[in-house]
N, C-alpha and C positions, 0 to 999 in steps of 0.2 A: 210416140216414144222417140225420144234424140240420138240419133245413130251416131253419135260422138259421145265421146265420156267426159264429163266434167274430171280435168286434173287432179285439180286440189282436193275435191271432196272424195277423192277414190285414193287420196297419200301419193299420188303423182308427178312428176313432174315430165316439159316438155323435153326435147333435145332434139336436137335438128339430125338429118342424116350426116350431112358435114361434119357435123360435132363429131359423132362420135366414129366415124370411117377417121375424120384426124387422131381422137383420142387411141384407137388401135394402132393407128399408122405410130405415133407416137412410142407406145408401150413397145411394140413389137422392136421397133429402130432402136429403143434405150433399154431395152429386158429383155431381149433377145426372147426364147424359148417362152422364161416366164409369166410373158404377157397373155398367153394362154390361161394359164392357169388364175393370176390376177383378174381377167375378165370373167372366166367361169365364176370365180367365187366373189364378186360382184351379181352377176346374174342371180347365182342361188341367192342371197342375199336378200334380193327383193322377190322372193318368192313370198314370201308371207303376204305383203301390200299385194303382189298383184292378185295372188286367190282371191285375198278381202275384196277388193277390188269386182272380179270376178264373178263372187258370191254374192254382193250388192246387187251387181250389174244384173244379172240373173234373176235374183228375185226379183227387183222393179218389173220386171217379164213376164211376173207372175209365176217364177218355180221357186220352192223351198229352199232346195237344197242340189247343187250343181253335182254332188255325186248322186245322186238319186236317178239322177238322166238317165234315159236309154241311151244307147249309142249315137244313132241318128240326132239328136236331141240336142246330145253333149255339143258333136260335131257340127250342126249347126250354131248353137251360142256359144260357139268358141272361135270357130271361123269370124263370125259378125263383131265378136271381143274385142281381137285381134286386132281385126281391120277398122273397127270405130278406134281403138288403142294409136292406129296412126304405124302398126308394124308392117302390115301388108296382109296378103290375102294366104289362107292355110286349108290346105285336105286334109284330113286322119282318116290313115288306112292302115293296112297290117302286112308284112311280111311275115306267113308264117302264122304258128300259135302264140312264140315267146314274143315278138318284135312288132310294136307300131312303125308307121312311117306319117313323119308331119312334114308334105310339101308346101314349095310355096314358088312362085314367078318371080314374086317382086317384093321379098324379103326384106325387112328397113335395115338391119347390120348389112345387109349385102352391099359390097360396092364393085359394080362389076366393069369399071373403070383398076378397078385397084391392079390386077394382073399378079396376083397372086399363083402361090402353086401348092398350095395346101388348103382347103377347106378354114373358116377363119368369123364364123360367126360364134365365137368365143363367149360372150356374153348372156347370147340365145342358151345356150346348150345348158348354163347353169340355169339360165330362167327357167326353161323347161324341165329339168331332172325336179329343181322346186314344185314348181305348178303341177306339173303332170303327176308326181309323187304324191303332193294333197290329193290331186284326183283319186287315185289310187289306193290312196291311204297306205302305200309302201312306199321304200326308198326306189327310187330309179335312177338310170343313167343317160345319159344319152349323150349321142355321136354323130357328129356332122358328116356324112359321105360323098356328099355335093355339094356344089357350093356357086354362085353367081359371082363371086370375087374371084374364082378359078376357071371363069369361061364357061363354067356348066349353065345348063338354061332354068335349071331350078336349085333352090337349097333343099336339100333333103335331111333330115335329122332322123334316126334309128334311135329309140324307145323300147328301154326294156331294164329289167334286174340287172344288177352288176356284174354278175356271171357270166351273163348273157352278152354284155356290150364288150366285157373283157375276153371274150371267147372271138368276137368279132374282129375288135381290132388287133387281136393279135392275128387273126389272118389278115388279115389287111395289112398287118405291119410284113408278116413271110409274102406278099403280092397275090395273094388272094382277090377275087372283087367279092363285092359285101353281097351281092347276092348270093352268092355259092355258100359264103360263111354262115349266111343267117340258113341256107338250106341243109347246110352239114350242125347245124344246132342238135342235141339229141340229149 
């Protein structure tokens, strides 16, 4: 089995890290605020292709159907996804009942030359609320609370209902840390 994904035949294409650490650098310098938003909804965007994607990649593996997974299962062919995808390497874990957590080291949107001081894998956060929401078969949200472009040593993304994420970052927004918030969830 080829631990790289054919591009093209999964509706793919490549882009180099450069590209797109410039392309943010870009948005952010000339959209101020709203290059956030412009990337996220790029990201959601190609949530459909990547599932498909996903869902291919998976059954060549011999599984049906990627929501079918156990846990274990999912978290395995989704890490190896990922990391054949050329994004970087990913844990799924859980803060909590409401809240996953998807880490990672060496994140491909991370540019941890950038010196940043906000959290800024923008792009990610829609891919994921997409992909993870197919898994799901709900809507989800998700929110970057670490970040490799901000000096942290990993990217951390929180996963959950919109309730849930909006319940988050509004402590985060009054100086809250995201663990407290996700533990005062109720």
């Amino acid at each position: 089995m080829p631990d790289r994904i054919d591009l093209a035949d999964h509706q793919m294409v490549a882009l180099t890290r450069a590209s797109l650490a410039a392309l943010r650098a870009a948005l952010m310098r000339d959209a101020g605020p709203s290059a956030a938003s412009y990337l996220q909804e790029a990201g959601y965007a190609g949530g459909d292709a990547l599932f498909g994607s996903f869902t291919a990649w998976v059954r060549d593996r011999g599984a049906d159907d990627p929501t079918e997974l156990d846990l274990p299962a999912f978290e395995a062919a989704a890490t190896e996804y990922f990391r054949a995808a050329g994004w970087g390497s990913l844990t799924i874990g859980s803060l909590g009942e409401a809240v996953a957590a998807l880490d990672s080291n060496d994140w491909g949107e991370a540019d941890p030359s950038a010196g940043l001081t906000q959290p800024s894998c923008h792009l990610t956060t829609g891919m994921f609320a997409s992909f993870f929401g197919r898994i799901a078969e709900a809507p989800l949200a998700v929110l970057e609370v670490e970040c490799r472009s901000i000096g942290d040593d990993r990217c951390r993304f929180l996963v959950g209902n919109a309730q849930v994420m909006e319940h988050v970052y509004l402590k985060l927004e009054g100086g809250m840390a995201y663990g407290e918030a996700v533990a005062r969830i109720g």
